[in-house]
C-alpha positions as CSV (number, residue, x, y, z in Angstrom):
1,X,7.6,-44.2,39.0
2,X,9.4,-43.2,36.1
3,X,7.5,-39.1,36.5
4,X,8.3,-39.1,40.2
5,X,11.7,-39.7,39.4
6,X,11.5,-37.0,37.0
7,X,9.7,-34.5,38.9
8,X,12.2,-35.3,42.0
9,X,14.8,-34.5,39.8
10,X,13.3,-31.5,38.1
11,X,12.7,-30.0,41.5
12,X,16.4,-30.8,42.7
13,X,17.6,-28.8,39.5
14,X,15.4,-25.9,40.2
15,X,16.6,-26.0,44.4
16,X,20.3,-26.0,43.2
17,X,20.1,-23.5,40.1
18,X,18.5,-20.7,42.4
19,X,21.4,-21.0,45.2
20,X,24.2,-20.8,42.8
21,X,23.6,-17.3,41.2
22,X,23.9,-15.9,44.8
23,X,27.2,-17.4,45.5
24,X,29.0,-15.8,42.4
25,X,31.0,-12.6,43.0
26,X,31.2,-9.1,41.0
27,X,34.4,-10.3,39.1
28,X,33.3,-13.8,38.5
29,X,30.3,-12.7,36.9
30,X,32.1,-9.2,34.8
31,X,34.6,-11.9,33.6
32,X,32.5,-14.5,32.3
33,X,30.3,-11.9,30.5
34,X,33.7,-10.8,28.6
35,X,34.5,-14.4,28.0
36,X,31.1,-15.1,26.5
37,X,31.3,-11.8,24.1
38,X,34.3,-12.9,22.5
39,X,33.1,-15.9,22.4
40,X,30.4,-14.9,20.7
41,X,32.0,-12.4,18.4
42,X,34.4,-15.5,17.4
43,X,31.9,-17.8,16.7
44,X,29.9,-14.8,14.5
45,X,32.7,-14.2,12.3
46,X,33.5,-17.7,11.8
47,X,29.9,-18.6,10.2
48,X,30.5,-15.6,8.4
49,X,33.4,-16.7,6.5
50,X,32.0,-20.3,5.9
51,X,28.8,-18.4,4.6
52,X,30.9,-16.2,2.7
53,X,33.1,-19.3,1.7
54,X,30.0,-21.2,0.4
55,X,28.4,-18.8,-1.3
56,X,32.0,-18.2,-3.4
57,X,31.7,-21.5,-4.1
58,X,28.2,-22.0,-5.4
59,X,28.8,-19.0,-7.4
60,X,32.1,-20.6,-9.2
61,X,30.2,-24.1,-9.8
62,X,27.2,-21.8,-11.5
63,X,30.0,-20.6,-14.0
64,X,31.4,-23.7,-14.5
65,X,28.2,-25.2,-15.5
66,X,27.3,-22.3,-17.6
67,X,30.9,-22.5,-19.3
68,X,30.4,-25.7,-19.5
69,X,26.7,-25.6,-21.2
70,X,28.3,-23.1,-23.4
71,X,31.0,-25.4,-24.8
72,X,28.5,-28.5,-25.4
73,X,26.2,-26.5,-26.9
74,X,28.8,-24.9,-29.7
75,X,30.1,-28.0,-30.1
76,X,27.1,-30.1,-30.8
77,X,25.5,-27.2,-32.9
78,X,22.2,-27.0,-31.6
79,X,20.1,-25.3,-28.1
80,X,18.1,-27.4,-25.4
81,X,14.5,-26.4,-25.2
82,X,13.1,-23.7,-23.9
């Protein structure tokens, strides 16, 4: 029952997908291609920045723990193994 259901409803999505592409117009269709470029181009520079933004960051906590290694180590007078 359960894979009628589900080809019944596979088949109803492929019968209604295919009729609504003919029904758009010219303007519709220029429109939501602009709409989707920006879109795109916002999104794109956004997870630039937060990869930008985290890569900042895991470069500052590497010098903190390498300033931070540096101080121990001076203090306490001796090197950890190699």
């Amino acid at each position: 029952m359960k894979k009628l259901l589900t080809a019944g409803a596979l088949a109803a999505t492929m019968t209604f997908g295919a009729i609504a592409p003919a029904l758009a117009d010219g303007a519709a269709s220029t429109r939501n291609i602009l709409i989707g470029g920006a879109a795109a181009a916002v999104l794109i520079t956004n997870y630039n920045h937060k990869v930008r933004a985290k890569r900042a960051e895991q470069r500052a906590q590497a010098r903190r723990q390498a300033a931070y290694r540096s101080y121990f180590y001076r203090k306490h007078g001796y090197y950890p193994p190699n």
